[in-house]
Backbone as CSV, one residue per row, in Angstrom:
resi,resn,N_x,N_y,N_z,CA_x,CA_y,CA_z,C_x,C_y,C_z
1,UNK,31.556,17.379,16.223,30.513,18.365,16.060,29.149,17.713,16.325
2,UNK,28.499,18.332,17.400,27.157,17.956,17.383,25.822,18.829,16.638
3,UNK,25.084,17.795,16.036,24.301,18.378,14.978,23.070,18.740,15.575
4,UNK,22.219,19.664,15.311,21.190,19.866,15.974,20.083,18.991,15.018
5,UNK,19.377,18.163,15.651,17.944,17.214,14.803,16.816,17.924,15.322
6,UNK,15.943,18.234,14.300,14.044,18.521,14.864,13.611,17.397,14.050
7,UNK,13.223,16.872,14.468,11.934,16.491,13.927,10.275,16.331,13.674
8,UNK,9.423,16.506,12.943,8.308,16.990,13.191,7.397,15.813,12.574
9,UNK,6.110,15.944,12.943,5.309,14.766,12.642,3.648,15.477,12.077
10,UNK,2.887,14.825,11.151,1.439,15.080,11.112,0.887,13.966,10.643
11,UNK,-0.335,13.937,10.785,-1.034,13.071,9.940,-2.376,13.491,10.028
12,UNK,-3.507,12.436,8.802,-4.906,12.982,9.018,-5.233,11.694,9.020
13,UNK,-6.359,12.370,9.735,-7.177,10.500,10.462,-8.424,11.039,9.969
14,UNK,-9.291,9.821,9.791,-10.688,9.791,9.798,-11.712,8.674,10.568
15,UNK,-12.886,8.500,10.800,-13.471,7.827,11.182,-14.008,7.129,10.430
16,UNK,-14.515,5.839,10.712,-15.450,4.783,9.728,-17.011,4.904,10.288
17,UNK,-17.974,4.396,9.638,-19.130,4.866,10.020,-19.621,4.166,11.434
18,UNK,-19.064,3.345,11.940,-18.853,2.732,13.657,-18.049,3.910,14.733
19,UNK,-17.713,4.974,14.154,-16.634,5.884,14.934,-15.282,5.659,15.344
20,UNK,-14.902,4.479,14.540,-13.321,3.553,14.513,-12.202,4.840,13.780
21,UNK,-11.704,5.342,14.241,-10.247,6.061,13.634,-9.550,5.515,13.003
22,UNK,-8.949,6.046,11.925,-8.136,5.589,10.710,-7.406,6.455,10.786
23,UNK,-5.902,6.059,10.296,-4.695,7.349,9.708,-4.745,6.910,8.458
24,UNK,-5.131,8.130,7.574,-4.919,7.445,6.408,-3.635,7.893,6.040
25,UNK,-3.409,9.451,6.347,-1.908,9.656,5.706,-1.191,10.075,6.357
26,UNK,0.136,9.809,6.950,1.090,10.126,7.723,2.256,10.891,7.173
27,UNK,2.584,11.899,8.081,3.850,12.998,7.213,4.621,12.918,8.468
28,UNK,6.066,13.023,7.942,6.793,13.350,9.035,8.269,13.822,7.911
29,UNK,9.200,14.635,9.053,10.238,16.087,8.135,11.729,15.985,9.237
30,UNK,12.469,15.504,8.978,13.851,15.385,9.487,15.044,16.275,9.401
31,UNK,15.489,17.299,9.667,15.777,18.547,9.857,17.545,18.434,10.395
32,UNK,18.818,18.550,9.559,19.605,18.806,10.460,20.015,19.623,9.643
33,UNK,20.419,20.654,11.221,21.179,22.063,11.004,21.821,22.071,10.423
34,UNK,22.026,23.253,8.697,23.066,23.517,8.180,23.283,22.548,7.390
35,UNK,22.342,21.196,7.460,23.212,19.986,6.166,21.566,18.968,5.893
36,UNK,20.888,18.897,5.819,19.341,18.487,4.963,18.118,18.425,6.041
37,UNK,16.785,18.062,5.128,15.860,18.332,5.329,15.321,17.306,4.406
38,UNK,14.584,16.038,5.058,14.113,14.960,4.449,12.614,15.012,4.781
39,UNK,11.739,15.075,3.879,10.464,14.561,4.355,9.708,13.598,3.816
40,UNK,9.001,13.049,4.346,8.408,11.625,3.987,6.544,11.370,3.856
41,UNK,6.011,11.243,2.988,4.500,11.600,2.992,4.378,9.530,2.869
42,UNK,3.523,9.428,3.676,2.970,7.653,3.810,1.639,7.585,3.782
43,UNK,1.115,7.111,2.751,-0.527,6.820,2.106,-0.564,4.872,3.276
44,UNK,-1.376,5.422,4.166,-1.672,4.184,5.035,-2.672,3.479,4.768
45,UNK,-4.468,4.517,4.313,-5.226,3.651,3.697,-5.396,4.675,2.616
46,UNK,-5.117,3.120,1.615,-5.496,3.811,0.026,-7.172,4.352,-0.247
47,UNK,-8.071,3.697,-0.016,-9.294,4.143,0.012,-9.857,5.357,0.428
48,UNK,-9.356,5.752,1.664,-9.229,6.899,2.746,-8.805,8.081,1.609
49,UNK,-7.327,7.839,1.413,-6.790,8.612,0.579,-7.365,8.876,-0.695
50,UNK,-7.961,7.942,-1.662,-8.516,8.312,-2.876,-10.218,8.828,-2.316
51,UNK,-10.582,8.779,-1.708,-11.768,9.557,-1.350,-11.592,10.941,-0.849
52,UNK,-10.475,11.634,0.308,-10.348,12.833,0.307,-8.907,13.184,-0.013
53,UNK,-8.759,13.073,-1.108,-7.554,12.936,-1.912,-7.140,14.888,-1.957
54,UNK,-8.134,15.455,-2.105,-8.051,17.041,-2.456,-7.746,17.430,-0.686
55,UNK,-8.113,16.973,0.792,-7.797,17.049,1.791,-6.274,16.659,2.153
56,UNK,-6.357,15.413,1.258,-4.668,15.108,1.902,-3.972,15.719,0.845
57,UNK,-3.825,15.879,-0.497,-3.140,17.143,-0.916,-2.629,18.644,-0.494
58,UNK,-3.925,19.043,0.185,-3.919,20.191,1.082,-3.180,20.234,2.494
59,UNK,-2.985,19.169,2.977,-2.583,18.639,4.320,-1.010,18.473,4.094
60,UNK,-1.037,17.902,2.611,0.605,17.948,2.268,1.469,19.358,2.335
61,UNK,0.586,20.136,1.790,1.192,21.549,0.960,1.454,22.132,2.266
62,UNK,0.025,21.888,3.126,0.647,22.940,4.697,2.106,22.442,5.563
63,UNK,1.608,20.953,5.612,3.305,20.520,5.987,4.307,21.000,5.488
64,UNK,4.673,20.259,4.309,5.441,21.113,3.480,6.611,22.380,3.603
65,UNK,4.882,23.475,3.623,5.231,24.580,4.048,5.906,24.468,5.134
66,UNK,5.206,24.027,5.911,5.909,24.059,7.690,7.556,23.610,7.953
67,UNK,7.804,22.614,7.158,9.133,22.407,6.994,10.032,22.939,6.360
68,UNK,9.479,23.513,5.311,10.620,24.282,3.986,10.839,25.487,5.303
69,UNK,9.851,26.302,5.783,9.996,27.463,6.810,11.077,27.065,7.827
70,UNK,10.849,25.837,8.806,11.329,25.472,9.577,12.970,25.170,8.900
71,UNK,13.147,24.434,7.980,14.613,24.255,7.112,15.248,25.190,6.942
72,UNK,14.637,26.134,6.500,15.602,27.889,6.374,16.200,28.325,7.716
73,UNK,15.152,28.265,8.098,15.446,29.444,9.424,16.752,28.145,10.359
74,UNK,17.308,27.024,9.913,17.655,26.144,10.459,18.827,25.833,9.361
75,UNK,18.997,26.900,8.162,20.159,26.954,7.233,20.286,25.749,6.539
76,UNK,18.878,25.528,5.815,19.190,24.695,5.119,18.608,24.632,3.833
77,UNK,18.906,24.852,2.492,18.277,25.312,1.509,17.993,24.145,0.942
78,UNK,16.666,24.576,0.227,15.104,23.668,-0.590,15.537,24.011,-1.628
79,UNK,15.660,22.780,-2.233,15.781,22.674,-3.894,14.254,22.964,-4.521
């Protein structure tokens, strides 16, 4: 049996006051049809993160969302 995999990716970046890009937090959601749905939230810079901490909370919840949606419709139920 071949399984169907999605996988999906986000993250939020910011700049330093030189215009240097940072990821501070990386998400990514592993999806197989009919049998789980793993997702993974990675705090890259802690500083980043405890400064827009209420942004990457928010950034979580939309992912999240995006995957629990994507998991159903892909038969796979969220505890």
């Amino acid at each position: 049996m071949i399984n169907e995999i999605v996988r999906l990716e986000d993250s939020f970046s910011m700049a330093d006051i030189n215009g240097n890009e940072y990821v501070v937090l990386r998400m990514d959601c592993t999806i197989t049809k009919g049998r789980s749905c793993f997702m993974s939230f990675d705090i890259l810079h802690e500083q980043g993160y405890q400064n827009n901490k209420d942004v990457c909370m928010q950034k979580m919840a939309e992912f999240k969302a995006v995957c629990e949606a994507k998991a159903k419709e892909m038969g796979v139920d969220i505890i």
